[in-house]
N, C-alpha and C positions, 0 to 999 in steps of 0.2 A: 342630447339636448338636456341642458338642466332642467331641473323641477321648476315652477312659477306656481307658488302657492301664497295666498291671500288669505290673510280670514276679516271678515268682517262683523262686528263686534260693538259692543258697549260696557263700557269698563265695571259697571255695578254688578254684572249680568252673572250668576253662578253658571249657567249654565256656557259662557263664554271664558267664564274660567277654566272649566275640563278640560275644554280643547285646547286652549294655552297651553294647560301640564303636559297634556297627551304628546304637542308640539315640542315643546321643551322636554321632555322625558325621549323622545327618537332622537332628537337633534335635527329638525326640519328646519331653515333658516324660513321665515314666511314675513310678508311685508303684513303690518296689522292697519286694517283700517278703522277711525273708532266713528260710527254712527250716532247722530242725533233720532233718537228714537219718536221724536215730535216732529222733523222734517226731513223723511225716510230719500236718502239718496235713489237717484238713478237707476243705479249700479244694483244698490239693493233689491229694488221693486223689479228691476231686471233678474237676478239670481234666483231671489225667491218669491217670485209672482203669487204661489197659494196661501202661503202664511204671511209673506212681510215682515219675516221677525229676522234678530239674527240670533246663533252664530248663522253666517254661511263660511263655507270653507270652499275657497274657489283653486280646483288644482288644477293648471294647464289649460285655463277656462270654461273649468267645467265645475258648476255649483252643485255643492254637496249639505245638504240643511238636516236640522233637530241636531242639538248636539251631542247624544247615544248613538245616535248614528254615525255621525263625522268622527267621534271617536274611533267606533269600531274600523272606521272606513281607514281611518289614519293606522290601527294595527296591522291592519291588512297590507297594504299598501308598504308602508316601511316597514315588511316583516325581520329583517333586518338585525333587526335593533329590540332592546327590550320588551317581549312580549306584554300587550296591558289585560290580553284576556283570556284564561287557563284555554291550556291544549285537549282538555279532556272534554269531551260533548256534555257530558251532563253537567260539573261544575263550571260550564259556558253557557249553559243555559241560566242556571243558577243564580249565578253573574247578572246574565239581562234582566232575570224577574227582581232584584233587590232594585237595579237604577231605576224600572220601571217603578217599581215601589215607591222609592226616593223621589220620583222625579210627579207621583202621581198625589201621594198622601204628603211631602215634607214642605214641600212649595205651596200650596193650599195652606196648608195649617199655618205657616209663615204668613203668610200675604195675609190672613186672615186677623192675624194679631195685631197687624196696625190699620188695617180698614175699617176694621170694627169695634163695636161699643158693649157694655153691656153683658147680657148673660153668650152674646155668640163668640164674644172676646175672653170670656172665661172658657170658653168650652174648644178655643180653638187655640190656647194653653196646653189644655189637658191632652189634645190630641196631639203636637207637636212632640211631647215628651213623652206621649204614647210611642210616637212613632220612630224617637230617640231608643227608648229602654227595649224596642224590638232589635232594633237595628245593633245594640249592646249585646244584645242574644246570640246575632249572627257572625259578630265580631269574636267572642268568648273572649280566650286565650290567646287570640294571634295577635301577632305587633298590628298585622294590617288585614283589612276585608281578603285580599290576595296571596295572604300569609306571609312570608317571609321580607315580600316587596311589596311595593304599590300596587295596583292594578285598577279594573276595571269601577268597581264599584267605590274604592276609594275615590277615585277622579270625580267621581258623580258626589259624590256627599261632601268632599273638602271644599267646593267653593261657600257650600250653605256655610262654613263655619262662620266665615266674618260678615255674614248677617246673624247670627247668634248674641252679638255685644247689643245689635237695633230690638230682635226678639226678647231680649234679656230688659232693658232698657224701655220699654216702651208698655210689657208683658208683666214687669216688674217680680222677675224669679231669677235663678241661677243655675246655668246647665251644669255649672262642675257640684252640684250640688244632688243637682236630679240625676244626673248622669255624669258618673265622673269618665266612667270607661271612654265615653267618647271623647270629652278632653284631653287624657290620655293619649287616645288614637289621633287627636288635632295637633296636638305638641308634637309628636311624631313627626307627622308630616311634615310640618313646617321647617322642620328641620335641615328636609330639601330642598335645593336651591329651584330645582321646577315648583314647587308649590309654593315658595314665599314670595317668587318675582311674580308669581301669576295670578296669585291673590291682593284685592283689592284693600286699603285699609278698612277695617271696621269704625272706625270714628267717621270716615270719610263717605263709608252706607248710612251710617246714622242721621248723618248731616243729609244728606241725598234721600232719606226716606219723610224724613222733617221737611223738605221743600215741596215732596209730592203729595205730604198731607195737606200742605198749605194751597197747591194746586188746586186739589180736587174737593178740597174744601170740607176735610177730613177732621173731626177737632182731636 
């Protein structure tokens, strides 16, 4: 029986991005569904009853949520095909502590730059690019966090890129400035076909982050 894989999703979303590449990087055919995240489907609230968020990734009907996980779940799963996250236990572990990292300090510090005003908007600047010029550390010399290829914690930090031009833009700084190395490592990637179909335009989060300040009543 063939595979029946869904993912369920909202096109801004970085973190529905990974799982796209992840997707696209084994070659899983998967039908996408794209969610209104103000009027949560069914389906959704069904899959993911504790969070309510997406990604979810539904294989053979069975929901698989957070997308470090669905990730991991997707190497697993299609081992197959190009490994996304080293064979070795320690630089696996490694691996998980950077997206946790990523996914705990880079997403705050974002969100934080257009919600806010003032000195917490200055300071949630400095922590972004704090948490870029680490992330350049861990990067050094390699083409990719993975080394030679893509992998795990690439997946995790390339969606943030095309919110970069909204953080850039609204922040009023320049990350190939602050950090060139990670532009570097952006251009890279993009260069694959899993990452450019799977990323969102950055004019197009721009536009979409402008509508939510206006939402919530953000100036």
């Amino acid at each position: 029986m063939a595979d029946e894989v869904k993912l369920l999703d909202s096109w801004p979303s970085m973190f529905g991005m990974r799982v796209r590449i992840a997707l696209a990087e084994k070659g899983v055919a998967y039908e996408y569904v794209e969610e209104d995240l103000s009027n949560k489907s069914p389906l959704l609230l069904q899959m993911n009853p504790i969070h309510k968020k997406i990604p979810v990734l539904v294989h053979n009907g069975k929901p698989i949520c957070e997308s470090s996980i669905i990730v991991q779940y997707i190497d697993e799963v299609w081992s197959d095909k190009v490994p996304l996250l080293p064979s070795d236990p320690y630089e696996r572990a490694q691996a998980r502590f950077w997206v946790d990292f990523i996914d705990k300090k880079l997403y705050d510090a974002g969100r934080k730059i257009w919600t806010t005003k003032g000195e917490e908007h200055e300071a949630s600047k400095k922590d972004l690019i704090g948490v870029l010029k680490q992330l350049e550390e861990v990067l050094g010399e390699k083409a990719y966090f993975g080394g030679e290829c893509l992998g795990f914690v690439d997946l995790a930090l390339v969606g943030f890129s095309t919110w970069f031009h909204t953080y850039e833009t609204i922040g009023n700084f320049s990350t190939e400035a602050e950090c060139p190395k990670i532009v570097g490592w952006m251009k890279r990637c993009m260069q694959k076909e899993s990452v450019s179909k799977a990323l969102a335009d950055p004019k197009k989060i721009y536009d979409f982050v402008l509508q939510m300040k206006k939402k919530f009543g953000i100036d």
